[in-house]
PDB file of the backbone (N, CA, C, O) and the ligand in Angstrom, with CONECT records:
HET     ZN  A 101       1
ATOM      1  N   UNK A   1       2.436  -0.463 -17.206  1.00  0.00           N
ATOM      2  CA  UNK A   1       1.676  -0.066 -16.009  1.00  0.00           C
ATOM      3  C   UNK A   1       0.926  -1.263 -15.439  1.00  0.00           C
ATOM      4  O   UNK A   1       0.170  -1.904 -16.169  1.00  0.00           O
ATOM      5  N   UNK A   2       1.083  -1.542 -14.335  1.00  0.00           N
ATOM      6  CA  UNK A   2       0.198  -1.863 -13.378  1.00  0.00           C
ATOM      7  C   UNK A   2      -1.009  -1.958 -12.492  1.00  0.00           C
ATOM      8  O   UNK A   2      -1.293  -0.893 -11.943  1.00  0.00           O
ATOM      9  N   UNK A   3      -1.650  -2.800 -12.269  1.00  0.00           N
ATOM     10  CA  UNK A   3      -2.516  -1.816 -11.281  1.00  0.00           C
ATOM     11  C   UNK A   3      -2.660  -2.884  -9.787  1.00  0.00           C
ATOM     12  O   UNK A   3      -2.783  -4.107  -9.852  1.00  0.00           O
ATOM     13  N   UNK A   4      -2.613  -2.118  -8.553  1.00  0.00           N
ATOM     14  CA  UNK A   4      -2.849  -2.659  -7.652  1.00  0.00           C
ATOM     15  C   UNK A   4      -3.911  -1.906  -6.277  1.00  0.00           C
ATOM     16  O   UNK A   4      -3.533  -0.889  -5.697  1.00  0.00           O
ATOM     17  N   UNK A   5      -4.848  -2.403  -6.029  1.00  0.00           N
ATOM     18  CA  UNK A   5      -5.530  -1.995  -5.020  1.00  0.00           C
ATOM     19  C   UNK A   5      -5.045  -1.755  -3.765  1.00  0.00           C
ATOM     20  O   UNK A   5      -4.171  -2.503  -3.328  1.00  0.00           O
ATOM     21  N   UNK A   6      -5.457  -0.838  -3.101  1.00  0.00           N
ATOM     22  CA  UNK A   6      -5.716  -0.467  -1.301  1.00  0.00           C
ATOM     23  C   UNK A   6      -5.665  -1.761  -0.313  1.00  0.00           C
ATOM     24  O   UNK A   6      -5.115  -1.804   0.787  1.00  0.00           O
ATOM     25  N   UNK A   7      -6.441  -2.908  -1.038  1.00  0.00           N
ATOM     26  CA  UNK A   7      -7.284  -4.396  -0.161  1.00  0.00           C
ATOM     27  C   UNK A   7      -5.677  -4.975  -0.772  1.00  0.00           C
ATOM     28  O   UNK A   7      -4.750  -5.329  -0.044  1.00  0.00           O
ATOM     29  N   UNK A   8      -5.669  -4.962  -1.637  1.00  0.00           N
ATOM     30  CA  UNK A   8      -4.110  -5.875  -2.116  1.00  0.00           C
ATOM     31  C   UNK A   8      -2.881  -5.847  -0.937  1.00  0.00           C
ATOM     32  O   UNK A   8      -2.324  -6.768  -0.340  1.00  0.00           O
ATOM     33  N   UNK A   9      -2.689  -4.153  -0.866  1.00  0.00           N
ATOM     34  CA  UNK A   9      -1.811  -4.150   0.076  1.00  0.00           C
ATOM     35  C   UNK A   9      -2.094  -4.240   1.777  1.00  0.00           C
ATOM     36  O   UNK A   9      -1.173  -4.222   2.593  1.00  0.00           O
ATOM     37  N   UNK A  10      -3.017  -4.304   2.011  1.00  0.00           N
ATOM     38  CA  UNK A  10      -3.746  -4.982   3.670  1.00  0.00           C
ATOM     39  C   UNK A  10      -4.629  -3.834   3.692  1.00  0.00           C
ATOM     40  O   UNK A  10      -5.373  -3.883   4.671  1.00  0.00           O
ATOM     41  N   UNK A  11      -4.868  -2.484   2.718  1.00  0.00           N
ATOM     42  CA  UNK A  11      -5.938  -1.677   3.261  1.00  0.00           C
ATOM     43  C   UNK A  11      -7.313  -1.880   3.187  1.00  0.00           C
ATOM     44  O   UNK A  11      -7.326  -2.752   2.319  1.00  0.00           O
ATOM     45  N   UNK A  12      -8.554  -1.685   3.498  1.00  0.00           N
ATOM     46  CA  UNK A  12      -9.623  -2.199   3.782  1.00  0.00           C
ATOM     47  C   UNK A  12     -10.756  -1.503   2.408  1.00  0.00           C
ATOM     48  O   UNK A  12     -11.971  -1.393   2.567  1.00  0.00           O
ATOM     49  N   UNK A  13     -10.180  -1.190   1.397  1.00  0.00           N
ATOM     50  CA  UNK A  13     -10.941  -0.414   0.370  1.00  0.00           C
ATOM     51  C   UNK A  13     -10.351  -1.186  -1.003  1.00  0.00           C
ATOM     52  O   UNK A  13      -9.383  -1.946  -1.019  1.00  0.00           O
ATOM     53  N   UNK A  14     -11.167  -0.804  -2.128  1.00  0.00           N
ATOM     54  CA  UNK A  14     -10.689  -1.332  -3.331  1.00  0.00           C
ATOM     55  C   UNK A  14      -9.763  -0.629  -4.519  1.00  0.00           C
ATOM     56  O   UNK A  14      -9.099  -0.995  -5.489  1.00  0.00           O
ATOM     57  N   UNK A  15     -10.197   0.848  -3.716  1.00  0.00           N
ATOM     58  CA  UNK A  15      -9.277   1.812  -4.402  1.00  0.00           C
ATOM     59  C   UNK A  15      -7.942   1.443  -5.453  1.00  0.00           C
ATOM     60  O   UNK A  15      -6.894   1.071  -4.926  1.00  0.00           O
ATOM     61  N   UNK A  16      -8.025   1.555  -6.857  1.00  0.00           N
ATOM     62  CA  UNK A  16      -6.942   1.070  -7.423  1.00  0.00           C
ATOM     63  C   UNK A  16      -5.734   2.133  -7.532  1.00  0.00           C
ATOM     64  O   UNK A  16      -5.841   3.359  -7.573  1.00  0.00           O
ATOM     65  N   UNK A  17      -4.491   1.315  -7.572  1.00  0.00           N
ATOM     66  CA  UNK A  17      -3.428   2.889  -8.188  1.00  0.00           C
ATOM     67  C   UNK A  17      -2.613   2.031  -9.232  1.00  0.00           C
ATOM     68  O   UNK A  17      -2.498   0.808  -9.311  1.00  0.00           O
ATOM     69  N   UNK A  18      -2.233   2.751  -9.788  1.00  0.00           N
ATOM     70  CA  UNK A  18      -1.299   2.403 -10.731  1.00  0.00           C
ATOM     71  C   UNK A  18       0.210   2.773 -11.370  1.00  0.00           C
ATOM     72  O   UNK A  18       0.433   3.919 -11.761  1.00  0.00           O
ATOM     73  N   UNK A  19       1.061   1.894 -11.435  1.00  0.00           N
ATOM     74  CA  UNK A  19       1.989   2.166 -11.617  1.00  0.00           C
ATOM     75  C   UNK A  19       2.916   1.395 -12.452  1.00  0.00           C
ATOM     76  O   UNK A  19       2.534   0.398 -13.064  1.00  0.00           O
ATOM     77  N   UNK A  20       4.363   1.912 -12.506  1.00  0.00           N
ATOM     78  CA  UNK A  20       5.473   0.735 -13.345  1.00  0.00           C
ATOM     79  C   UNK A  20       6.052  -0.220 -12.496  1.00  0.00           C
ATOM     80  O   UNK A  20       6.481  -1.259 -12.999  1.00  0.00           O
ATOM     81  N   UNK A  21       6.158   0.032 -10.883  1.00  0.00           N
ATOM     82  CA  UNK A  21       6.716  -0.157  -9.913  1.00  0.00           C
ATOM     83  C   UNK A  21       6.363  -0.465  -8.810  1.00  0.00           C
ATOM     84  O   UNK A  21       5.765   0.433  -8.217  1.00  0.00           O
ATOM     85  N   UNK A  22       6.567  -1.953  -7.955  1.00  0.00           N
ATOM     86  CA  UNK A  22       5.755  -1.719  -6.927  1.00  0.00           C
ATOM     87  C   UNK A  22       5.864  -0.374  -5.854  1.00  0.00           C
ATOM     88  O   UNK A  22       4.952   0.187  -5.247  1.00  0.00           O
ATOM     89  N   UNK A  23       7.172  -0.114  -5.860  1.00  0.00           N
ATOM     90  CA  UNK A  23       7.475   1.222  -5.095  1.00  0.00           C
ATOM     91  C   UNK A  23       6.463   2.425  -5.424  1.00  0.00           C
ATOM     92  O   UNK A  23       6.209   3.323  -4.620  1.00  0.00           O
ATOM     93  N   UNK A  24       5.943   2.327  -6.656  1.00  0.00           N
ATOM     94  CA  UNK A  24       5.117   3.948  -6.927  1.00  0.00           C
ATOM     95  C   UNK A  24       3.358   3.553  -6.530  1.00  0.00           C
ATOM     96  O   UNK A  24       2.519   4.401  -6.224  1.00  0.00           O
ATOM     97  N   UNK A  25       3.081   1.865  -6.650  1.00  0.00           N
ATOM     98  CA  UNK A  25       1.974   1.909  -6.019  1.00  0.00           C
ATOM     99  C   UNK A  25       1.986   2.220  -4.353  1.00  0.00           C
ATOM    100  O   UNK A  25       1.134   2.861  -3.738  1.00  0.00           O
ATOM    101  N   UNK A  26       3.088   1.640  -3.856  1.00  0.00           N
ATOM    102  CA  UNK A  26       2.941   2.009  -2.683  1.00  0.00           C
ATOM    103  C   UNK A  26       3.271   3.291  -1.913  1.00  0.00           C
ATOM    104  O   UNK A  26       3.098   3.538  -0.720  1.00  0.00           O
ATOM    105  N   UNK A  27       3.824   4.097  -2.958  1.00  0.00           N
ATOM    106  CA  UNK A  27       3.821   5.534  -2.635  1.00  0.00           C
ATOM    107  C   UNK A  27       2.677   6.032  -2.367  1.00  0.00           C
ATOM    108  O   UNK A  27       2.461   6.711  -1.363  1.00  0.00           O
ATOM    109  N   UNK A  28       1.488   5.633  -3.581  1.00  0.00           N
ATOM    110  CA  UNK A  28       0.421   6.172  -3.500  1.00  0.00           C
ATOM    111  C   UNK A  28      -0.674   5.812  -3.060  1.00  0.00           C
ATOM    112  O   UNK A  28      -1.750   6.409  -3.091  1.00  0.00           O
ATOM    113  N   UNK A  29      -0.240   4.167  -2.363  1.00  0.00           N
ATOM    114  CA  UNK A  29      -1.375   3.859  -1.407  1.00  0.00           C
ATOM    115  C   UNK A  29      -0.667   4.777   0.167  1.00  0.00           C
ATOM    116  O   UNK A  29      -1.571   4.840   1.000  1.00  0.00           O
ATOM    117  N   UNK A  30       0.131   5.178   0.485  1.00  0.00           N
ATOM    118  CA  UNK A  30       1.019   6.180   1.345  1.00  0.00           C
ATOM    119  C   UNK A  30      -0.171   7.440   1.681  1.00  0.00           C
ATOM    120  O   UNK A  30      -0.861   7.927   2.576  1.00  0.00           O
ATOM    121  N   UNK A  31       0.176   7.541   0.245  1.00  0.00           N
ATOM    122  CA  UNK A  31      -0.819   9.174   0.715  1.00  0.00           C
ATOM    123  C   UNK A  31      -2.119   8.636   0.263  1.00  0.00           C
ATOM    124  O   UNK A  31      -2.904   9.580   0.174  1.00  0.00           O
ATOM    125  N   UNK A  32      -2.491   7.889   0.047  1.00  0.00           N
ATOM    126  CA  UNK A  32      -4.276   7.855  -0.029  1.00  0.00           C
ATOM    127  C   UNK A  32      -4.374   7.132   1.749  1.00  0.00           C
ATOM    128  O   UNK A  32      -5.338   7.367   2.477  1.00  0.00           O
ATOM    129  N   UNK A  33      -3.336   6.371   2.126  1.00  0.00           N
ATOM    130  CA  UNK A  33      -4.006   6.122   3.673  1.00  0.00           C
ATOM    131  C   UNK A  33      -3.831   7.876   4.442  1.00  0.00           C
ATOM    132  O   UNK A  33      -4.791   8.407   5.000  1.00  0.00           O
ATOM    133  N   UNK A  34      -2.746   8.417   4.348  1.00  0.00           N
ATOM    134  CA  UNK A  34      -2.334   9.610   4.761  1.00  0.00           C
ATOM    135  C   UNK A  34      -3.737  10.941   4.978  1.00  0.00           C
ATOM    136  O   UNK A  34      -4.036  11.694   5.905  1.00  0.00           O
ATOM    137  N   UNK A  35      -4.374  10.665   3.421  1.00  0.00           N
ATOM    138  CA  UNK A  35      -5.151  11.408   3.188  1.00  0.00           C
ATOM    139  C   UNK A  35      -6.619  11.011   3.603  1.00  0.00           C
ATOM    140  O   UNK A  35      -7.521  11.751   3.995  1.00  0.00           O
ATOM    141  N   UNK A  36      -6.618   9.990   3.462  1.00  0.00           N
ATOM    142  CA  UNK A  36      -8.532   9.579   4.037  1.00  0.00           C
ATOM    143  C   UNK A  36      -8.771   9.420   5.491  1.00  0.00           C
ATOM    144  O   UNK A  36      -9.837   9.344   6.102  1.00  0.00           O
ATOM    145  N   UNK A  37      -7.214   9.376   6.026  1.00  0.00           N
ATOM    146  CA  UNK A  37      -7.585   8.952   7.935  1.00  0.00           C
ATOM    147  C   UNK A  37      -7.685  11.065   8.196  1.00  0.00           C
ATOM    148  O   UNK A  37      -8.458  11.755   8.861  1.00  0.00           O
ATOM    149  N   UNK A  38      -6.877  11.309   7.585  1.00  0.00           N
ATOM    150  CA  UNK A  38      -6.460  12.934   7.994  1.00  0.00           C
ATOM    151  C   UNK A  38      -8.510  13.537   7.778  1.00  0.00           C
ATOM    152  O   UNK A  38      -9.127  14.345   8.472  1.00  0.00           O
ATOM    153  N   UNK A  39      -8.937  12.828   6.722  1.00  0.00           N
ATOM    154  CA  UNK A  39     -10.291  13.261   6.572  1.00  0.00           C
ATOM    155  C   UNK A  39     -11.290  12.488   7.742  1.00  0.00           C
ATOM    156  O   UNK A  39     -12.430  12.923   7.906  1.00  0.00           O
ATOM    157  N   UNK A  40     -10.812  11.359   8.516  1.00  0.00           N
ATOM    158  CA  UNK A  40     -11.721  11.209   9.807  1.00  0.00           C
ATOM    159  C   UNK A  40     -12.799   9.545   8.994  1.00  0.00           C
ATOM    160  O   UNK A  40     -14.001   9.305   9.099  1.00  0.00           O
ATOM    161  N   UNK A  41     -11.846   8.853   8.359  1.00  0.00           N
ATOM    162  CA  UNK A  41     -11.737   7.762   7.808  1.00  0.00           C
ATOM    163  C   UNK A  41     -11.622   7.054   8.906  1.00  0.00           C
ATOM    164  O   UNK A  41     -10.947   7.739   9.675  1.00  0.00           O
ATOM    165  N   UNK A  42     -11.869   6.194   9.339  1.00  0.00           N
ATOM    166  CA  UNK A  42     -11.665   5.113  10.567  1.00  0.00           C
ATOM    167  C   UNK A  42     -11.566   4.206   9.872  1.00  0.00           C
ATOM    168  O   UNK A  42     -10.353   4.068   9.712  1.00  0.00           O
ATOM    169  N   UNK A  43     -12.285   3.155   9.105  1.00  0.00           N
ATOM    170  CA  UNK A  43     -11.592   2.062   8.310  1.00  0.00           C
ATOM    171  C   UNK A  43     -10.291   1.903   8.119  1.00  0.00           C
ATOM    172  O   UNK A  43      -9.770   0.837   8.448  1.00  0.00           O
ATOM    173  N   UNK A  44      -9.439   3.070   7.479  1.00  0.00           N
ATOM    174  CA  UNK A  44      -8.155   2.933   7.337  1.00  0.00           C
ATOM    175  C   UNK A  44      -6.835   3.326   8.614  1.00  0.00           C
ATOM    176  O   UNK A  44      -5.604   3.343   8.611  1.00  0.00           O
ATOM    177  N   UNK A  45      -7.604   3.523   9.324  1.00  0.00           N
ATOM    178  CA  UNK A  45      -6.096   3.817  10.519  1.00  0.00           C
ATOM    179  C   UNK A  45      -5.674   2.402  10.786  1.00  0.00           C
ATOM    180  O   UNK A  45      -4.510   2.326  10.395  1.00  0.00           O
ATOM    181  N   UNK A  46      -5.984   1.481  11.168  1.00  0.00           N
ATOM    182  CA  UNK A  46      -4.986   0.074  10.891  1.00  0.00           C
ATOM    183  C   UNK A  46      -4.463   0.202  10.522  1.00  0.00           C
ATOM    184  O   UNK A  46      -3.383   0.362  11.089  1.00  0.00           O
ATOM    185  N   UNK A  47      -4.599   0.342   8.418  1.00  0.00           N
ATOM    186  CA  UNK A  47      -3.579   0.377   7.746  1.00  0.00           C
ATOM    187  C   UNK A  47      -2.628   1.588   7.773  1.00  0.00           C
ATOM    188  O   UNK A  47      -1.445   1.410   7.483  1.00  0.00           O
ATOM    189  N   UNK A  48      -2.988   2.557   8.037  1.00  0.00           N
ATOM    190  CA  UNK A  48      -2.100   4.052   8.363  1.00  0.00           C
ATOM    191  C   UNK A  48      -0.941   3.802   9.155  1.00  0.00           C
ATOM    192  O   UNK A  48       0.234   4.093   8.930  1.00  0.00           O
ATOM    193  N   UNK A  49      -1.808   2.835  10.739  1.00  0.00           N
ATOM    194  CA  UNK A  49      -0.630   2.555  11.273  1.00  0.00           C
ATOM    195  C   UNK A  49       0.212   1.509  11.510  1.00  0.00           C
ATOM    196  O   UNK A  49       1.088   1.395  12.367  1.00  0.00           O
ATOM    197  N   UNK A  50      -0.222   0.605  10.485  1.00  0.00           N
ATOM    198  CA  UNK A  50       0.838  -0.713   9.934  1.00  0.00           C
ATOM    199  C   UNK A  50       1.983   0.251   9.177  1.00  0.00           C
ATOM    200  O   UNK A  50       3.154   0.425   9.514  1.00  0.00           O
ATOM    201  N   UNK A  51       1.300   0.783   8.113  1.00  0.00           N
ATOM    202  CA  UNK A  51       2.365   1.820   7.411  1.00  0.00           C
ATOM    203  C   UNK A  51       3.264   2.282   7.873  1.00  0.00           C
ATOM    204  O   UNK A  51       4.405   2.096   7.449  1.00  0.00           O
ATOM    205  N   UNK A  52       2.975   2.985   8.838  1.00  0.00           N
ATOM    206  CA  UNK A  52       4.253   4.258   9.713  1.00  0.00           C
ATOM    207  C   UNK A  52       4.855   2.989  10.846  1.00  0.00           C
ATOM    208  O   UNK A  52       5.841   3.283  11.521  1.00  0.00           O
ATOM    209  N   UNK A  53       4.322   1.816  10.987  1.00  0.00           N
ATOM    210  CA  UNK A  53       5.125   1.083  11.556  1.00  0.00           C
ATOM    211  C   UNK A  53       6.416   0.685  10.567  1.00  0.00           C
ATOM    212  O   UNK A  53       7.550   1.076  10.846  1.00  0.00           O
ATOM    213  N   UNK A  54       6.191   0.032   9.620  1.00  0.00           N
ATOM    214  CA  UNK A  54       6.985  -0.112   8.466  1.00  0.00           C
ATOM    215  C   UNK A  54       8.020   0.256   8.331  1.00  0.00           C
ATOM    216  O   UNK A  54       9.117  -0.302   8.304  1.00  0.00           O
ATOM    217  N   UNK A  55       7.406   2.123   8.159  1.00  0.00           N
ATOM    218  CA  UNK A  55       9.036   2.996   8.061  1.00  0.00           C
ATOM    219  C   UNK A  55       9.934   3.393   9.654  1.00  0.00           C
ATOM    220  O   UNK A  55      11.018   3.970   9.741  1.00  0.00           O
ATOM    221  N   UNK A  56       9.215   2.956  10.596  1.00  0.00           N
ATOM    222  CA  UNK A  56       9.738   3.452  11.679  1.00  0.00           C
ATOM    223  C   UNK A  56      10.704   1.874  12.435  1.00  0.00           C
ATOM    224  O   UNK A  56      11.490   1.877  13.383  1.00  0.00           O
ATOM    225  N   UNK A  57      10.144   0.424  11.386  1.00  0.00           N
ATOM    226  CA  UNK A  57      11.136  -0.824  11.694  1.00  0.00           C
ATOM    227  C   UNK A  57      10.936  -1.470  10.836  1.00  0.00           C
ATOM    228  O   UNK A  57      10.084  -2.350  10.708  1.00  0.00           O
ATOM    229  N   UNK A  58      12.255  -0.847   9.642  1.00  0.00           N
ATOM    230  CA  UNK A  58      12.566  -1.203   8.400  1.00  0.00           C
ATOM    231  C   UNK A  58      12.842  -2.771   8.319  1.00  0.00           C
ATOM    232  O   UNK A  58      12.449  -3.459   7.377  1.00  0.00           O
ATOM    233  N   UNK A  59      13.485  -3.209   9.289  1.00  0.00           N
ATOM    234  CA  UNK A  59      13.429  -4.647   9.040  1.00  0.00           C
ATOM    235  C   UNK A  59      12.056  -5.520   9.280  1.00  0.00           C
ATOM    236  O   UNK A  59      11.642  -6.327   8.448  1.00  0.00           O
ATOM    237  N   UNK A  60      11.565  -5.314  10.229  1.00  0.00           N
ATOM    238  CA  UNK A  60       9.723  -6.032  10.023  1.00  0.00           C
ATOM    239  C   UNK A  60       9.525  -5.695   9.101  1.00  0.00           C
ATOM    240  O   UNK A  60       9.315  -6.643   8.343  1.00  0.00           O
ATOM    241  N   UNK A  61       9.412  -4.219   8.362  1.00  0.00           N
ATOM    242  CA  UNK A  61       8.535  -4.204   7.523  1.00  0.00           C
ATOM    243  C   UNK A  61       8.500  -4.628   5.753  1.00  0.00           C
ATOM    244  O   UNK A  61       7.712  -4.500   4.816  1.00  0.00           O
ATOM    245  N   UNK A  62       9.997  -5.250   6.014  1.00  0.00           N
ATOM    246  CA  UNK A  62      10.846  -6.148   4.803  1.00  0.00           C
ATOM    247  C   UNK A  62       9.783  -7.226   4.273  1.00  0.00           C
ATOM    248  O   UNK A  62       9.641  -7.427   3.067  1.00  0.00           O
ATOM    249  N   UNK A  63       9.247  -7.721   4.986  1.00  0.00           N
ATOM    250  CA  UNK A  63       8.319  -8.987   4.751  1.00  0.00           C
ATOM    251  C   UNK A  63       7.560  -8.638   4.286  1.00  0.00           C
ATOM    252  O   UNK A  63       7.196  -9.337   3.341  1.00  0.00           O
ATOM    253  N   UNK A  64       6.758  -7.365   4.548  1.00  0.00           N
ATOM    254  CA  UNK A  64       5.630  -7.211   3.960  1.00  0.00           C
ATOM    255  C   UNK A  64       5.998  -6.958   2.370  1.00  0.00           C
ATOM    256  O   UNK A  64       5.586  -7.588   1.396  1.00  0.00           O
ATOM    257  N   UNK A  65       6.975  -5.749   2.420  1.00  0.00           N
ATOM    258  CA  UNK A  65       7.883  -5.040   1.139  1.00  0.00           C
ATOM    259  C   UNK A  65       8.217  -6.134   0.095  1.00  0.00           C
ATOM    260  O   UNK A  65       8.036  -5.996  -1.115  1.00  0.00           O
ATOM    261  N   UNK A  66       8.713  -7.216   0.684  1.00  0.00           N
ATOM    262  CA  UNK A  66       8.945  -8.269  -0.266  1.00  0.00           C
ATOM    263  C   UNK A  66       7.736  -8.824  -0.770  1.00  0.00           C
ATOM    264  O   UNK A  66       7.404  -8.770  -1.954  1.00  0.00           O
ATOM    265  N   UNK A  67       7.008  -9.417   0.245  1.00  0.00           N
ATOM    266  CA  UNK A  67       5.411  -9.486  -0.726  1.00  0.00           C
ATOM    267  C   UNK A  67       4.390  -9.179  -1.214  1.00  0.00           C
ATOM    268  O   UNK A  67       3.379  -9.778  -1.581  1.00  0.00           O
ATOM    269  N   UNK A  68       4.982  -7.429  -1.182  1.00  0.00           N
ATOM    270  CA  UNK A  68       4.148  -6.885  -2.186  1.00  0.00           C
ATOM    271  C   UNK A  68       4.780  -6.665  -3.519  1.00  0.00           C
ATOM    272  O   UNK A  68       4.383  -6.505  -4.673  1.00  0.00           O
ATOM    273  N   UNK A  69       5.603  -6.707  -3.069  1.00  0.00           N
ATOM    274  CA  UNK A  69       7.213  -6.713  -4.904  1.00  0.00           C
ATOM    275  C   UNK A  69       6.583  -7.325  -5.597  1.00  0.00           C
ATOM    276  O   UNK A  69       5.920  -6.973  -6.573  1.00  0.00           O
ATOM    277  N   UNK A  70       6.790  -8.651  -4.989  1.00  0.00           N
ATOM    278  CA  UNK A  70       6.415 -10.433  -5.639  1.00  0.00           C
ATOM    279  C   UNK A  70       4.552 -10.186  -6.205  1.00  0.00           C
ATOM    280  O   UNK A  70       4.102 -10.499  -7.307  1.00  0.00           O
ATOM    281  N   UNK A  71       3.748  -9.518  -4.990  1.00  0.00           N
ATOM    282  CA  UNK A  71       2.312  -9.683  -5.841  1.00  0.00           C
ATOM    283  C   UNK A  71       2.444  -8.752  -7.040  1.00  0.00           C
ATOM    284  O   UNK A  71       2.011  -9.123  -8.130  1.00  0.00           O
ATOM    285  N   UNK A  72       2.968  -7.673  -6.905  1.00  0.00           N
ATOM    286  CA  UNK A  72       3.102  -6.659  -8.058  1.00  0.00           C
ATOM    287  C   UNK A  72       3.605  -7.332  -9.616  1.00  0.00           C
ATOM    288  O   UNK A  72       3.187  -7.072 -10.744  1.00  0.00           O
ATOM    289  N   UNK A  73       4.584  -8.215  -9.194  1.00  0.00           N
ATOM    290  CA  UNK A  73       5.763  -8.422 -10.359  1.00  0.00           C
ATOM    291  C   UNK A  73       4.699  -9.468 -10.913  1.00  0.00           C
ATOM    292  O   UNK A  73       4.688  -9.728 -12.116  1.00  0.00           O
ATOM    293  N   UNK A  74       3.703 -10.133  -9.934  1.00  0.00           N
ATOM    294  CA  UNK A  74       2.965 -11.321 -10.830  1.00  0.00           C
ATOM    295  C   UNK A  74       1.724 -11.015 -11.185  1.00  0.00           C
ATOM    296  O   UNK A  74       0.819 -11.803 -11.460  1.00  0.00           O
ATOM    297  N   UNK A  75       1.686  -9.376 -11.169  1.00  0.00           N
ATOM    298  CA  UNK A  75       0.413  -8.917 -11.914  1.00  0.00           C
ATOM    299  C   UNK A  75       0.346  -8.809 -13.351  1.00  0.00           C
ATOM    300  O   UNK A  75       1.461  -8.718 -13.865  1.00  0.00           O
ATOM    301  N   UNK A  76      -0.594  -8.791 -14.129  1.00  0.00           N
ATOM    302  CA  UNK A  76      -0.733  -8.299 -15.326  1.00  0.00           C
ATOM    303  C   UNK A  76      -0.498  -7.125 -15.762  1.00  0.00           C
ATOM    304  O   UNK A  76      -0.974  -6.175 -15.140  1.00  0.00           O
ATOM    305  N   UNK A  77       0.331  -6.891 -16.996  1.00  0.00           N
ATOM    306  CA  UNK A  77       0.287  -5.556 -17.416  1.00  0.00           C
ATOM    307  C   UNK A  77      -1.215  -5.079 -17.863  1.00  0.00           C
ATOM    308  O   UNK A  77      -2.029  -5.746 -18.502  1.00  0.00           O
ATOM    309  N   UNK A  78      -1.381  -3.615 -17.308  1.00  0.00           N
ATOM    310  CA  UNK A  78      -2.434  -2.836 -17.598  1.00  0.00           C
ATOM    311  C   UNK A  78      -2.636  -3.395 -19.374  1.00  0.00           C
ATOM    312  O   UNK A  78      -3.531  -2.919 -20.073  1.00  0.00           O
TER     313      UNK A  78
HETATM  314 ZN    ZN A 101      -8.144   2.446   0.798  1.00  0.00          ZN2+
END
C-alpha cells in the first residue's frame, strides 16, 4: 500500500488515500473531489474540473496520468 494525497495530485487539500495502485488512488481522489464540491466546497472545483476534463480528452489528460503513475511508483511503501 501506498499513500498519496489530494495536494499530490493538483487538489488543494492534504487529504490522504491509499492504495496498491496509482489507478485506485485516483479513483478515490475521483469521488472525494466528486463528493466535497457536491457538498458546496469551492476550493476543490478547479480540481473537479481538471478531472472531468481528463476523462472527457483522454489524450491531454495522458500527461498528467503519466505523472502521477511515476509519483506513485516512487513513493514509499506504507
Ligand atoms: Zn482534497
Amino acid at each position: 500500500m501506498k499513500t498519496m494525497t489530494c495536494k499530490q495530485m493538483g487538489g488543494p487539500c492534504d487529504l490522504a488515500f491509499h492504495g496498491n495502485s496509482a489507478d485506485d488512488v485516483i479513483k478515490a481522489q475521483d469521488a472525494h473531489l466528486k463528493a466535497i464540491v457536491a457538498n458546496g466546497d469551492e476550493a476543490h472545483q478547479d480540481a473537479l474540473k481538471a478531472m472531468r476534463g481528463r476523462w472527457k480528452n483522454p489524450i491531454k489528460g495522458m500527461g498528467w496520468y503519466r505523472q502521477t503513475k511515476k509519483d506513485f511508483a516512487a513513493l514509499p511503501e506504507d
